[in-house]
N, CA, C and O atoms as CSV, one atom per row, in Angstrom:
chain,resi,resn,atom,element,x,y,z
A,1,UNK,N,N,85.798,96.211,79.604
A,1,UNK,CA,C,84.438,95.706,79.712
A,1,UNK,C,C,84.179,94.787,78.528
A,1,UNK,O,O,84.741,94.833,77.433
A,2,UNK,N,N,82.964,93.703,79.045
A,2,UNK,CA,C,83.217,92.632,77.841
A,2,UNK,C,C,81.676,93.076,77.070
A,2,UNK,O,O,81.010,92.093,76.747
A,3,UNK,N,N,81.044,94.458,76.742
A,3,UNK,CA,C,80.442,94.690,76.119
A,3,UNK,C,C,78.690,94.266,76.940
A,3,UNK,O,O,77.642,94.911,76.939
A,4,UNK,N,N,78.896,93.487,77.296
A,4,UNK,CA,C,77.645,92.939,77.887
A,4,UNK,C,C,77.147,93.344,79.481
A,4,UNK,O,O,76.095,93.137,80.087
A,5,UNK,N,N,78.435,94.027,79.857
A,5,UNK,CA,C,78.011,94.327,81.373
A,5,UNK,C,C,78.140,95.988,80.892
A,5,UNK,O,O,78.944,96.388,80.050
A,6,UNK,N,N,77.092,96.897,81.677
A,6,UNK,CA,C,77.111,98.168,81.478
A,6,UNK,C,C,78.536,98.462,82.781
A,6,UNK,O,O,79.210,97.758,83.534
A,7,UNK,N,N,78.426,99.837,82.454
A,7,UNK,CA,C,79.779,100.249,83.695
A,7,UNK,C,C,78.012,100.970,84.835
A,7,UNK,O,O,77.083,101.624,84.362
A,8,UNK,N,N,78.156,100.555,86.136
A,8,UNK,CA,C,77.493,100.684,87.325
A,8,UNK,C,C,77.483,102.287,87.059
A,8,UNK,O,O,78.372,102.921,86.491
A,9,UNK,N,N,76.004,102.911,87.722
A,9,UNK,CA,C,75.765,104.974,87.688
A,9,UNK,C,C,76.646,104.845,89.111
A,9,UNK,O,O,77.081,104.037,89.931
A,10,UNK,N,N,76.590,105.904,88.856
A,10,UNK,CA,C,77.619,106.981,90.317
A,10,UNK,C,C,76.288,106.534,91.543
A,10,UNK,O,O,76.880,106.706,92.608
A,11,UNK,N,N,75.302,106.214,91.784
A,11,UNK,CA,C,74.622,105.729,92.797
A,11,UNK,C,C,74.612,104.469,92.831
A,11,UNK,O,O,74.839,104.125,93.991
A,12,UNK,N,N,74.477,103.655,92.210
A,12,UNK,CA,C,74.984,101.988,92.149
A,12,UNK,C,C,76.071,101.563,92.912
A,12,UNK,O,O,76.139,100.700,93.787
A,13,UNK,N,N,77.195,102.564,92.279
A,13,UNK,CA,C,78.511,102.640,93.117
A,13,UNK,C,C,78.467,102.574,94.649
A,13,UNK,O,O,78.791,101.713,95.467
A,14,UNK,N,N,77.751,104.263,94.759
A,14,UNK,CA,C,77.991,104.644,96.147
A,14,UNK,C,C,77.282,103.790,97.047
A,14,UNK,O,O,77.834,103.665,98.140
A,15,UNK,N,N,76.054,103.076,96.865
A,15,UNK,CA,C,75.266,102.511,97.492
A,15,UNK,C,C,76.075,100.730,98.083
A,15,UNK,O,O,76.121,100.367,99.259
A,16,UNK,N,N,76.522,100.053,97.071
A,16,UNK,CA,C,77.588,99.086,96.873
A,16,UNK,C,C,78.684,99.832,98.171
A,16,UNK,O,O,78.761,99.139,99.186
A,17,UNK,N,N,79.300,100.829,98.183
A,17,UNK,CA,C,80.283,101.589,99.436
A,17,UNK,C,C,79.448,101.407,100.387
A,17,UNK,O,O,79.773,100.494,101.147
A,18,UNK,N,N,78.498,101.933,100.627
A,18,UNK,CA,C,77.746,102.404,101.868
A,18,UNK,C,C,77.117,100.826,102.306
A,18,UNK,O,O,76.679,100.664,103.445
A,19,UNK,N,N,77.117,99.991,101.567
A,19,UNK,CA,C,76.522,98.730,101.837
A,19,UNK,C,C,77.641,98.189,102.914
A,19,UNK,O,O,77.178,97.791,103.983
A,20,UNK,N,N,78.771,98.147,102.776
A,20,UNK,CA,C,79.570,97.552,103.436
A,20,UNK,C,C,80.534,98.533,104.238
A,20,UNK,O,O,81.376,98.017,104.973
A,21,UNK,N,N,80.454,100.007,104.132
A,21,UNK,CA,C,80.746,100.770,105.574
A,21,UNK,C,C,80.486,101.567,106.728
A,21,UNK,O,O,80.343,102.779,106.889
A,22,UNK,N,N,80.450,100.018,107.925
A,22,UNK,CA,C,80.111,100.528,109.254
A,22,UNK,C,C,80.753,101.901,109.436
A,22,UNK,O,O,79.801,102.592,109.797
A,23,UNK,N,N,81.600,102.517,109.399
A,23,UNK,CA,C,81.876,103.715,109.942
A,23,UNK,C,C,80.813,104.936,109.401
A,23,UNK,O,O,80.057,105.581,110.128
A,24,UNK,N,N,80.923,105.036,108.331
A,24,UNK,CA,C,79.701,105.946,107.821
A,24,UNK,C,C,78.336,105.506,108.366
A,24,UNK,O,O,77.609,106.304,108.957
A,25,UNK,N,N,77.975,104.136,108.144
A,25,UNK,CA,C,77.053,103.844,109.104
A,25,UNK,C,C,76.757,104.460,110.238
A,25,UNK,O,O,75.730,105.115,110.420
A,26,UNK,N,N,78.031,104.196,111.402
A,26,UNK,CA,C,77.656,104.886,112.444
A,26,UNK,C,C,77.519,106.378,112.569
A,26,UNK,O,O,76.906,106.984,113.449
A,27,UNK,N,N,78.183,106.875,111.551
A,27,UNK,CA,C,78.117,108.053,111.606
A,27,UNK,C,C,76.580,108.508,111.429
A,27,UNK,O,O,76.020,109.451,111.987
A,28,UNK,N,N,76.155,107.770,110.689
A,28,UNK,CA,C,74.437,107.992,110.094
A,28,UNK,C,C,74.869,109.359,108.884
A,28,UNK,O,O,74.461,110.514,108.764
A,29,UNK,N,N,75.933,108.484,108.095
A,29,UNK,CA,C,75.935,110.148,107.107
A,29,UNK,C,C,74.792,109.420,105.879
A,29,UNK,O,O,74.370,108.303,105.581
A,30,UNK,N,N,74.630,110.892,105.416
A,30,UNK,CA,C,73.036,110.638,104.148
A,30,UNK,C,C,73.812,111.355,103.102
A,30,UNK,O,O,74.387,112.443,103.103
A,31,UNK,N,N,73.656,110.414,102.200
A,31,UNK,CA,C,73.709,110.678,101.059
A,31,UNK,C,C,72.552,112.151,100.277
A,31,UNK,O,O,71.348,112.011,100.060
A,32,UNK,N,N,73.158,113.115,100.069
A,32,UNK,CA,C,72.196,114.147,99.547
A,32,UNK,C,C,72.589,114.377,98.162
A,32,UNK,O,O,71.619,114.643,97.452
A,33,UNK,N,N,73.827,114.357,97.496
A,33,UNK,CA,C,73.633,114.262,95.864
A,33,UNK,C,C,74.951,113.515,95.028
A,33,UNK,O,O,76.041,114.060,95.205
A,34,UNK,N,N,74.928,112.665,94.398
A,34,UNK,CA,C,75.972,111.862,93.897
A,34,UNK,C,C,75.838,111.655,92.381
A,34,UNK,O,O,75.196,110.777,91.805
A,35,UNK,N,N,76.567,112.633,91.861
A,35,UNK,CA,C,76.981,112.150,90.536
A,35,UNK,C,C,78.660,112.212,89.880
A,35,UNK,O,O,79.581,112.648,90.570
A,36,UNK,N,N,78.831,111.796,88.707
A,36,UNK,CA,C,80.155,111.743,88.092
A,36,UNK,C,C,81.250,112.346,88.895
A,36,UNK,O,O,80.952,113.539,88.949
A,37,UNK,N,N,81.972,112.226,89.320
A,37,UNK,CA,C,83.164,113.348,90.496
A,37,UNK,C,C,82.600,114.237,91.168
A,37,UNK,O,O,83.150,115.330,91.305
A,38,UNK,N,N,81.162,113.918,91.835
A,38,UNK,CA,C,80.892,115.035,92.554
A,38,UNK,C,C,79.652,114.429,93.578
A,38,UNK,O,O,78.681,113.764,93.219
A,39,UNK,N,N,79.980,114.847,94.886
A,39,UNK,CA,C,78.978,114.228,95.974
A,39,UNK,C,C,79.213,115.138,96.902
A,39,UNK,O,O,80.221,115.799,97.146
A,40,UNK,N,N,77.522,115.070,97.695
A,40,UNK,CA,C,77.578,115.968,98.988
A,40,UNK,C,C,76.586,115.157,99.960
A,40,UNK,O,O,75.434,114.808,99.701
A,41,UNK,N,N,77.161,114.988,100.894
A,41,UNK,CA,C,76.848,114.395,102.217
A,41,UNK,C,C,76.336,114.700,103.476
A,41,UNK,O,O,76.997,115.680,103.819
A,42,UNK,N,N,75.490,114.420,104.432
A,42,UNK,CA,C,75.388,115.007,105.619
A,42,UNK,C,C,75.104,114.275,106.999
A,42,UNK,O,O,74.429,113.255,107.140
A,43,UNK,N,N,75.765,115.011,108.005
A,43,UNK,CA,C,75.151,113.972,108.809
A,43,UNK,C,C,75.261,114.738,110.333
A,43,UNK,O,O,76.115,115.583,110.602
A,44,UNK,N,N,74.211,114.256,111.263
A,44,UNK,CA,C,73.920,114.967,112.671
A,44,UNK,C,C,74.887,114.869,113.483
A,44,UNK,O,O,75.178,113.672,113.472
A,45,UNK,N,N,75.863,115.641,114.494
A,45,UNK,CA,C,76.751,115.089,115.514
A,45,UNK,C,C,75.898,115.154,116.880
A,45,UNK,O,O,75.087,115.945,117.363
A,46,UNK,N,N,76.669,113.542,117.385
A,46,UNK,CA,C,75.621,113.355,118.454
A,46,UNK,C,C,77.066,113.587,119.594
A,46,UNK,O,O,78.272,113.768,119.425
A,47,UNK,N,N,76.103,113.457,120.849
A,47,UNK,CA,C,77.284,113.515,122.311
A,47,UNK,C,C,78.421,112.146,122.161
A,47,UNK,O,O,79.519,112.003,122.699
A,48,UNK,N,N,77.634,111.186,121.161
A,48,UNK,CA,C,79.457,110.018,121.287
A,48,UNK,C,C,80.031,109.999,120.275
A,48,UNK,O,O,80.290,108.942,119.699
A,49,UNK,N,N,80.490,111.616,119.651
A,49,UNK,CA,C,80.934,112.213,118.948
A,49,UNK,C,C,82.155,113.317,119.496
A,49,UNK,O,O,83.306,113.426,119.074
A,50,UNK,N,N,81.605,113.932,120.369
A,50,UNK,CA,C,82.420,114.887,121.361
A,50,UNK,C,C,83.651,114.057,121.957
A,50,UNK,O,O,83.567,112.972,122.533
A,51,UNK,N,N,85.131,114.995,121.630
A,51,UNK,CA,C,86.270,114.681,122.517
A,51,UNK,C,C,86.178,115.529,124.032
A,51,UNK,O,O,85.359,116.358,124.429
A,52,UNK,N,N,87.071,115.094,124.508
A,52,UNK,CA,C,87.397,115.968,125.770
A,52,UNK,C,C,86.777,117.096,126.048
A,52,UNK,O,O,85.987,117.217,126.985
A,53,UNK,N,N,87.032,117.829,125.401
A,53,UNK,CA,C,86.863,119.273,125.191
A,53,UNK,C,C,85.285,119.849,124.827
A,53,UNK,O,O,84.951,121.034,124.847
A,54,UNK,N,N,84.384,118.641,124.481
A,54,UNK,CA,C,82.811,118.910,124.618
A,54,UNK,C,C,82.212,119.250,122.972
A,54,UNK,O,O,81.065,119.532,122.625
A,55,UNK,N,N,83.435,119.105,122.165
A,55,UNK,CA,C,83.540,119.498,121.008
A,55,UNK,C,C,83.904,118.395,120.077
A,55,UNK,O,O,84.719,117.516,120.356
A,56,UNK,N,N,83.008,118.531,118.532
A,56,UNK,CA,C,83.528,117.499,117.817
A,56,UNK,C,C,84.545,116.767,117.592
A,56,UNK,O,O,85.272,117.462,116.883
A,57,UNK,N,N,85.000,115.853,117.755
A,57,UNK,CA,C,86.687,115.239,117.480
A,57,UNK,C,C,86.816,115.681,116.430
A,57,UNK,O,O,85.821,116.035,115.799
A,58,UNK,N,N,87.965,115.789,115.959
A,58,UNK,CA,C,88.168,116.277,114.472
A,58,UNK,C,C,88.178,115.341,113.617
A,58,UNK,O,O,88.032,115.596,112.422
A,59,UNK,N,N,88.394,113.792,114.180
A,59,UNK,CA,C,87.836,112.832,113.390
A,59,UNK,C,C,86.622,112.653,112.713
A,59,UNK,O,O,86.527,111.886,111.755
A,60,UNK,N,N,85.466,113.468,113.255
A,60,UNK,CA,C,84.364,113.331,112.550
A,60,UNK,C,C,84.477,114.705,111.247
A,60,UNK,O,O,84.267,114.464,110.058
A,61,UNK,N,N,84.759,115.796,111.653
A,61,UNK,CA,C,85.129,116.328,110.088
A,61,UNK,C,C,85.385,115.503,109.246
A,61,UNK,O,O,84.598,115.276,108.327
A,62,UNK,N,N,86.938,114.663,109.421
A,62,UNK,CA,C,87.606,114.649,108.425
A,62,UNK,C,C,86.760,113.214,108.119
A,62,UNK,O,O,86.933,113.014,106.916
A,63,UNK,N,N,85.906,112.105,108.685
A,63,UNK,CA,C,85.234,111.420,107.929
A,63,UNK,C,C,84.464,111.674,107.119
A,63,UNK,O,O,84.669,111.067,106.067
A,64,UNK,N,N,83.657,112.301,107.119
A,64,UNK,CA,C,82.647,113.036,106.715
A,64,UNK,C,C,82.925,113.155,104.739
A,64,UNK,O,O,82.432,112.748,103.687
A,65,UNK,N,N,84.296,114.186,105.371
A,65,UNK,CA,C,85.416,114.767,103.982
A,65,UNK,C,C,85.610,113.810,103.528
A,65,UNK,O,O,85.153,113.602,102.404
A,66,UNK,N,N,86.520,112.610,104.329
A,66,UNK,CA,C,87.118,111.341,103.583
A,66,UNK,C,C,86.126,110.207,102.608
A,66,UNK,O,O,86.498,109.768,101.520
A,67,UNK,N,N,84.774,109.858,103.289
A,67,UNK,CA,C,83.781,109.731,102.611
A,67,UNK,C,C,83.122,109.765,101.202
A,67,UNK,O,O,82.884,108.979,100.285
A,68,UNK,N,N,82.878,111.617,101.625
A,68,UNK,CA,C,82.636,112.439,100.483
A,68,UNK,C,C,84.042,112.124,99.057
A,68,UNK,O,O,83.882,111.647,97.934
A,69,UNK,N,N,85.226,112.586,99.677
A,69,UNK,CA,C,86.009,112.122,98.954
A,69,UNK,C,C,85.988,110.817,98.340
A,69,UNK,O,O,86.485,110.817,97.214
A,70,UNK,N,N,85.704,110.078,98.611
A,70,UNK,CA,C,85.935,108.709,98.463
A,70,UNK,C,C,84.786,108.097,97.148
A,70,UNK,O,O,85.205,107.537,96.135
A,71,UNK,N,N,83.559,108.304,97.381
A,71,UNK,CA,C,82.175,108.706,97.086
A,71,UNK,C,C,82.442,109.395,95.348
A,71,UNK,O,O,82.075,108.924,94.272
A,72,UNK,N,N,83.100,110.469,95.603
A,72,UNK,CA,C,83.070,111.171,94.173
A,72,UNK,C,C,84.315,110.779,93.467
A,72,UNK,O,O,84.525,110.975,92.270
A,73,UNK,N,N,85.264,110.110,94.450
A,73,UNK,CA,C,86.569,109.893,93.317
A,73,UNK,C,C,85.901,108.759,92.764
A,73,UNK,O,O,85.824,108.673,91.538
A,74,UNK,N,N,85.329,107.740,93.610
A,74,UNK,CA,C,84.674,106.148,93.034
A,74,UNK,C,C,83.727,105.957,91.572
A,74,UNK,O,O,83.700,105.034,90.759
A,75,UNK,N,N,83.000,107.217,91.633
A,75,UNK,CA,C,82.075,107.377,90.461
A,75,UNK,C,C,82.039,107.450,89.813
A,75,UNK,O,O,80.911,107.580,89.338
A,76,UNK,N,N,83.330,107.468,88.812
A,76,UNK,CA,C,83.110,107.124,87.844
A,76,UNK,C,C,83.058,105.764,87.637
A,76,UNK,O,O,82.833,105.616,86.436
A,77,UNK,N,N,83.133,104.867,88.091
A,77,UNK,CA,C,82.894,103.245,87.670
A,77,UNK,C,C,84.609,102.281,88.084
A,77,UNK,O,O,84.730,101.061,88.193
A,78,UNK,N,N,85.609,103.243,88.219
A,78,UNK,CA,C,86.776,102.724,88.737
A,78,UNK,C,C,87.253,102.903,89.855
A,78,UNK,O,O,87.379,104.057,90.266
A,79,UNK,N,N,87.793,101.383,90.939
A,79,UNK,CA,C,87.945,101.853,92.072
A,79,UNK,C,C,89.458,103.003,92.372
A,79,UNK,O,O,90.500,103.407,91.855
A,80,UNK,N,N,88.718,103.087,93.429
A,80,UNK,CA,C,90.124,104.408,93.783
A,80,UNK,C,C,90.145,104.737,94.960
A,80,UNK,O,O,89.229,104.906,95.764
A,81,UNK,N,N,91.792,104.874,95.094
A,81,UNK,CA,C,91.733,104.514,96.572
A,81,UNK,C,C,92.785,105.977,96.743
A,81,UNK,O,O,93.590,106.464,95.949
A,82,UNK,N,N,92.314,106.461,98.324
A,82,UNK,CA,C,93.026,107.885,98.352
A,82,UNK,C,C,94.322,107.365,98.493
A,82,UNK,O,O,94.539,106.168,98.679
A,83,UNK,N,N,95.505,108.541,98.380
A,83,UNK,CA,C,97.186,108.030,98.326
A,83,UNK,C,C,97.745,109.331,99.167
A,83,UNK,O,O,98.928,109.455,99.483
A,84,UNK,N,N,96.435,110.533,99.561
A,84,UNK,CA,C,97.010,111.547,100.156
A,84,UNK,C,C,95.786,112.670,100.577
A,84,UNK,O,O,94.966,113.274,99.885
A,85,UNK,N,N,96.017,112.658,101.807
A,85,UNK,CA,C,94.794,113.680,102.480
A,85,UNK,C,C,95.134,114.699,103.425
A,85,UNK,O,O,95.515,114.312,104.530
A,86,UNK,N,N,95.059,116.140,103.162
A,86,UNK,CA,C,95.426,116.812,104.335
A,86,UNK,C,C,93.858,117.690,104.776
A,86,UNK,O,O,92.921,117.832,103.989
A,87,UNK,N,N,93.886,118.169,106.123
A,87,UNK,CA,C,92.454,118.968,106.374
A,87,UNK,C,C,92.951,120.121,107.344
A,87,UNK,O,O,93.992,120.266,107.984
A,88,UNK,N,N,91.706,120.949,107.193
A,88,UNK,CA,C,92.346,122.146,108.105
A,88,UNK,C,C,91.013,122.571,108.502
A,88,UNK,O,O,90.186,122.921,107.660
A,89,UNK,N,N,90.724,122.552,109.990
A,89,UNK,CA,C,89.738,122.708,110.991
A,89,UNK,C,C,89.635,124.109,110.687
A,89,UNK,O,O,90.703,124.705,110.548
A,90,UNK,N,N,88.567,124.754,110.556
A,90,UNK,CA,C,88.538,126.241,110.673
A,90,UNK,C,C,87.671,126.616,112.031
A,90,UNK,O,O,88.118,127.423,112.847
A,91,UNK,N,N,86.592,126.064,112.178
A,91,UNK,CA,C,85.680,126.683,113.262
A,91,UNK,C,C,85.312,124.850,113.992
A,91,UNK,O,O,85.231,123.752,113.443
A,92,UNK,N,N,85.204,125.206,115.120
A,92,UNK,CA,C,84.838,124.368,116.411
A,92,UNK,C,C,83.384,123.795,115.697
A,92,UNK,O,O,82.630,124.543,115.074
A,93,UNK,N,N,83.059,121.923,115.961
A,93,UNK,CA,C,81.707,121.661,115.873
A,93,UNK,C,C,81.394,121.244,116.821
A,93,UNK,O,O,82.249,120.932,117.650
A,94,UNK,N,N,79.819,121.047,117.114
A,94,UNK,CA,C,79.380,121.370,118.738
A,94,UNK,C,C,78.163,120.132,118.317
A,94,UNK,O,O,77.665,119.909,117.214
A,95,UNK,N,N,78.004,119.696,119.163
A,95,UNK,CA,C,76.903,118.354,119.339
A,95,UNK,C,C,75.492,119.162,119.001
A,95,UNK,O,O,75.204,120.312,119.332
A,96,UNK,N,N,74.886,118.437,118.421
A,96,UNK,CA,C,73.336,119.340,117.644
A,96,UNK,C,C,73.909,119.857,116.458
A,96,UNK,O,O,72.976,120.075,115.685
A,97,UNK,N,N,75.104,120.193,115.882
A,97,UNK,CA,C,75.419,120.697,114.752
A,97,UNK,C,C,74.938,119.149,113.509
A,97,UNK,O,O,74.674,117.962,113.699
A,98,UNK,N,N,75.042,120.068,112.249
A,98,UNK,CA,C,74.533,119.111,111.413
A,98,UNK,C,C,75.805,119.860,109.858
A,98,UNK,O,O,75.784,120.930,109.249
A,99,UNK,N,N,76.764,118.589,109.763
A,99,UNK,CA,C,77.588,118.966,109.188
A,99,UNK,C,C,77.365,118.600,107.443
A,99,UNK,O,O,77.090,117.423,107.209
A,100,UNK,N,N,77.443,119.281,106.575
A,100,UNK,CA,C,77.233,118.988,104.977
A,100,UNK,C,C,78.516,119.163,103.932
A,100,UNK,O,O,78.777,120.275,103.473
A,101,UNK,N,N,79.133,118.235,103.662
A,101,UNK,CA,C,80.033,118.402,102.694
A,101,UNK,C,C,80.082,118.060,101.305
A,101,UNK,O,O,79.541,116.988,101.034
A,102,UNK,N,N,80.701,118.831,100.151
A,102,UNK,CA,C,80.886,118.744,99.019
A,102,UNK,C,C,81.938,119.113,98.158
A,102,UNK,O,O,82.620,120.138,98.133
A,103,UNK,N,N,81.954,118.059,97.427
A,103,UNK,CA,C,83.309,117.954,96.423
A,103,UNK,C,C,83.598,118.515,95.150
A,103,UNK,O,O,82.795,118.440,94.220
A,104,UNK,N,N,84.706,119.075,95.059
A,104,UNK,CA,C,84.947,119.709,93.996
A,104,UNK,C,C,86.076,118.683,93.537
A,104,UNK,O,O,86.809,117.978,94.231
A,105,UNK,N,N,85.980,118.831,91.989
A,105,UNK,CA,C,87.499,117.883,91.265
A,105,UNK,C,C,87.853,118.838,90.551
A,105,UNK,O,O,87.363,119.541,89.667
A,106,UNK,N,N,89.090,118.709,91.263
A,106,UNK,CA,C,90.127,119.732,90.619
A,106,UNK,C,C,91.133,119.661,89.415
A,106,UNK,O,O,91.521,120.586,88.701
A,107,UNK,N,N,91.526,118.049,89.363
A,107,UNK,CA,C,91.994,117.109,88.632
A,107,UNK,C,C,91.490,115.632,88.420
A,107,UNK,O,O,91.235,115.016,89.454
A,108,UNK,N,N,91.341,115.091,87.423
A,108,UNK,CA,C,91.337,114.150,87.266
A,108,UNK,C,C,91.975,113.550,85.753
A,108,UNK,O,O,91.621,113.782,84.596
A,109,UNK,N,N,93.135,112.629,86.344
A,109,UNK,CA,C,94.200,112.290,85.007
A,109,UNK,C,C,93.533,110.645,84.593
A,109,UNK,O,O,92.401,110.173,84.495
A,110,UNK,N,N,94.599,110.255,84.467
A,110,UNK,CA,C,94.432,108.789,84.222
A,110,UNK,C,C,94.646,108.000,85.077
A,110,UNK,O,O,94.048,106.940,84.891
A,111,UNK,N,N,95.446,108.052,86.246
A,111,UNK,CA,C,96.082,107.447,87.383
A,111,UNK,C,C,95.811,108.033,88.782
A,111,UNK,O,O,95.747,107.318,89.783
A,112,UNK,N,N,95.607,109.781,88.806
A,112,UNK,CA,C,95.282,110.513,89.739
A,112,UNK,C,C,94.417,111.315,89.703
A,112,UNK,O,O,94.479,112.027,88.700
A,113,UNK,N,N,93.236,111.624,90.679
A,113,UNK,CA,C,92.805,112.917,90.642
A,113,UNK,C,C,93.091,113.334,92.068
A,113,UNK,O,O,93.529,112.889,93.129
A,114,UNK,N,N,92.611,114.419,91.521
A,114,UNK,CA,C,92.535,115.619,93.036
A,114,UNK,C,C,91.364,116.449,93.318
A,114,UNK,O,O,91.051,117.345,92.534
A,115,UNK,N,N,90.515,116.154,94.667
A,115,UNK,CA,C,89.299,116.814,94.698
A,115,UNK,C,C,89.715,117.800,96.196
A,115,UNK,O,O,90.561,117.379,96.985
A,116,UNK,N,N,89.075,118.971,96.391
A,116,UNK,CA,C,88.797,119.249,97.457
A,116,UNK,C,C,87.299,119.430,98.049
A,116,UNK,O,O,86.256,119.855,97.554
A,117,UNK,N,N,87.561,119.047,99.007
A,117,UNK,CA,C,85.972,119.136,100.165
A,117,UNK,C,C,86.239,120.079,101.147
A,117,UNK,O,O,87.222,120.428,101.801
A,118,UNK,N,N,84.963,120.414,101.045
A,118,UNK,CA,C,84.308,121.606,102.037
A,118,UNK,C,C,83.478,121.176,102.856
A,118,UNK,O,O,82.642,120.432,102.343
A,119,UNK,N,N,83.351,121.382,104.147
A,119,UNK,CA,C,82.792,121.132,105.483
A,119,UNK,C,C,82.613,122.471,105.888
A,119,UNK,O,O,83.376,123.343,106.302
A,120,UNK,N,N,80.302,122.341,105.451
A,120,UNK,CA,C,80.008,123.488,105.796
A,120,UNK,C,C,78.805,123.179,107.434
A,120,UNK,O,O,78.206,122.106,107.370
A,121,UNK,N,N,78.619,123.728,108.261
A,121,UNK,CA,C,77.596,123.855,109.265
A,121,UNK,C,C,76.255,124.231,108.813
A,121,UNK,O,O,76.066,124.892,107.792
A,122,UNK,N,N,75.266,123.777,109.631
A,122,UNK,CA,C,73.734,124.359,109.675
A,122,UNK,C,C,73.957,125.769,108.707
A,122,UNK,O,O,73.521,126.074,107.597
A,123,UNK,N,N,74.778,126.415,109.605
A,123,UNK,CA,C,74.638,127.790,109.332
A,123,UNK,C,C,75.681,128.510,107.991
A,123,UNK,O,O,76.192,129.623,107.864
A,124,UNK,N,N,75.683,127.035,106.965
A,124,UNK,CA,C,76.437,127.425,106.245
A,124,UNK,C,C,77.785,127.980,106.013
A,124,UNK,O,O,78.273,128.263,104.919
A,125,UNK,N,N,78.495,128.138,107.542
A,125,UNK,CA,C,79.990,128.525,107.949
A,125,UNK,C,C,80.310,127.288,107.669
A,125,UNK,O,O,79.734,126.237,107.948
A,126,UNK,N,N,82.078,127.674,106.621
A,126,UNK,CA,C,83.045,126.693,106.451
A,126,UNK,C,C,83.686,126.300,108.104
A,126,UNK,O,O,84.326,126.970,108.914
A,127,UNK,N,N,83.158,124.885,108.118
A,127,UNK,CA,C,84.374,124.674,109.630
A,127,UNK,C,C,85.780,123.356,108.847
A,127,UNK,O,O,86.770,122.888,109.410
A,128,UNK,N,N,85.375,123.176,107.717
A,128,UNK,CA,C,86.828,122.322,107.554
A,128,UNK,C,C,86.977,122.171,106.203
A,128,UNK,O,O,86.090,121.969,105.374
A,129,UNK,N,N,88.297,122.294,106.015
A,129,UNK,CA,C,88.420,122.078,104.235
A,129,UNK,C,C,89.338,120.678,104.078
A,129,UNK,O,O,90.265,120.478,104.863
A,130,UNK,N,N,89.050,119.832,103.129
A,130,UNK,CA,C,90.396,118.924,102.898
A,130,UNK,C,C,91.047,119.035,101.379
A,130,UNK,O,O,90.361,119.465,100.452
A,131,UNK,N,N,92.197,118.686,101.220
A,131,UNK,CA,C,92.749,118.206,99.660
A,131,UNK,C,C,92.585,116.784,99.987
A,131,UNK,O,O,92.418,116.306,101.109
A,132,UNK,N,N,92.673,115.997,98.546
A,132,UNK,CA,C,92.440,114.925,98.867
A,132,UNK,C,C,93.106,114.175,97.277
A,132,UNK,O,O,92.429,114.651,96.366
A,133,UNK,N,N,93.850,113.493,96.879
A,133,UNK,CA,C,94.771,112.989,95.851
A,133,UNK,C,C,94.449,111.291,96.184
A,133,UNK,O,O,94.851,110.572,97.099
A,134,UNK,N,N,93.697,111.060,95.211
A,134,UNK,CA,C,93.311,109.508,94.845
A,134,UNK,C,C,94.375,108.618,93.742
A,134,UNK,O,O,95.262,109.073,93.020
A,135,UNK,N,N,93.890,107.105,93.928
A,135,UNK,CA,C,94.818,106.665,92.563
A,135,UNK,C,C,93.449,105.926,92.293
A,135,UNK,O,O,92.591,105.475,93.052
A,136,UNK,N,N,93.609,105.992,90.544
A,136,UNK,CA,C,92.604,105.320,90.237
A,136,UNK,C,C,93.086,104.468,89.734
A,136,UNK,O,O,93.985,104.655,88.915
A,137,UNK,N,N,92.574,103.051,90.111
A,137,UNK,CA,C,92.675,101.730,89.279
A,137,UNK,C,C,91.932,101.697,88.182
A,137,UNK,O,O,91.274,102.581,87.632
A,138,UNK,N,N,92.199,100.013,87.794
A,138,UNK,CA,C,91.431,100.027,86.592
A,138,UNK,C,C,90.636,98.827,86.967
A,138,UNK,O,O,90.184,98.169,86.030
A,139,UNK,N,N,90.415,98.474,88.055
A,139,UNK,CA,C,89.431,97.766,88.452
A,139,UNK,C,C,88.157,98.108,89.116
A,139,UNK,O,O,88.000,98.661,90.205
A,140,UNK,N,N,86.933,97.523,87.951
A,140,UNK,CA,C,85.769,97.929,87.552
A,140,UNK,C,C,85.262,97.770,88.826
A,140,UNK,O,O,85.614,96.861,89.578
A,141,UNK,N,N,84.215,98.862,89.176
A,141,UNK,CA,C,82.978,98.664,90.643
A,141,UNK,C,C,82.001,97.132,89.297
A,141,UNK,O,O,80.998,96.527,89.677
């Protein structure tokens, strides 16, 4: 930094993300709390959400997660881009559900961190967990 520009807050950031992604867009996810390595998100599942089966795609979990992930690795002021994501569906989501996730950092080095997210329901049941392993650049939001 050349002294004269501050480094952007963890909402400056996220807002700058959310400015330019339609997918969260469509999702209609809301921002509910964003600071330093840590964000929680939410958002309604509607019927053009449902696969086959009448039930959430599992794509919308894991956006949700990927997001969230994305959201709290970004905040500190350097971009970062994930390098590794796994998720594990626990319970079925159903159209009218209203899904809320939040990040934990488990690591964060100089080059990598590692957060996991939790995907909880209305009713506060875990339906999905992810790991999630970022690289952080050193190029400034």
């Amino acid at each position: 930094m050349d002294g004269i520009h501050e480094m952007k807050s963890a909402s400056e950031i996220v807002n700058l993300m959310m400015n330019k992604d339609e997918f969260s867009s469509w999702m209609d996810i809301k921002i509910e709390n964003i600071e330093k390595g840590k964000c929680s998100l939410s958002c309604h599942i509607r019927q053009e959400m449902l696969n086959g089966f009448s039930i959430a795609h599992g794509g919308i979990a894991y956006s949700i997660a990927d997001s969230t992930l994305a959201f709290a690795a970004n905040s500190y002021g350097f971009q970062s881009f994930s390098i590794e994501t796994s998720i594990s569906h626990l319970v079925k989501v159903q159209q009218g559900d209203v899904l809320k996730s939040n990040s934990i950092e488990i690591h964060r080095g100089n080059k990598t961190a590692i957060y996991q997210i939790e995907v909880f329901n209305q009713n506060k049941i875990m339906v999905a967990i992810m790991k999630g392993t970022v690289y952080i650049s050193k190029i400034v939001w």
